[in-house]
C-alpha positions, 0 to 999 in steps of 0.5 A: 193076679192074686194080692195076698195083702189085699184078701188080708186087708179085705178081711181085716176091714171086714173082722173090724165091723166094715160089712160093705168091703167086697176087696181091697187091693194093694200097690205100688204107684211110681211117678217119674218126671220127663222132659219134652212135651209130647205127651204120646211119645211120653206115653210110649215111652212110660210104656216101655219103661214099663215092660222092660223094668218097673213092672213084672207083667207076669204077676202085675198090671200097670196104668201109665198117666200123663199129667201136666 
C-alpha cells in the first residue's frame, strides 16, 4: 500500500538531519469496547466489523488486539 503521509514524514525527518529513518508509516488506530468475556468470538467479531465497515481492505491492512 502506498502511504504518501508516510514518504513525506520519512523524508522530512530525513531533510531534518534523522539519517537512520529507513520509513515511517502513518495510521489510524480505532478502539471499541465490548461486552462479554470471550475473547475469541470478541475477536471475530472486531474482525467482521472490520471487513465490513472500519477498514477499506483494498488500500489498508488491519490488526485487531484484545486486551483486558
Amino acid at each position: 500500500m502506498l502511504d504518501v503521509q508516510g514518504k513525506a514524514v520519512a523524508g522530512a525527518l530525513k531533510d531534518l538531519g534523522f539519517g537512520g529513518v529507513q520509513d515511517a508509516r502513518v495510521g489510524k488506530r480505532i478502539e471499541i469496547e465490548l461486552e462479554g468475556t470471550d475473547r475469541a468470538a470478541a475477536e471475530a467479531q472486531v474482525k467482521e466489523m472490520c471487513e465490513k465497515l472500519l477498514a477499506n481492505t483494498v488500500i489498508e491492512s488491519y490488526r485487531v488486539e484484545i486486551t483486558g
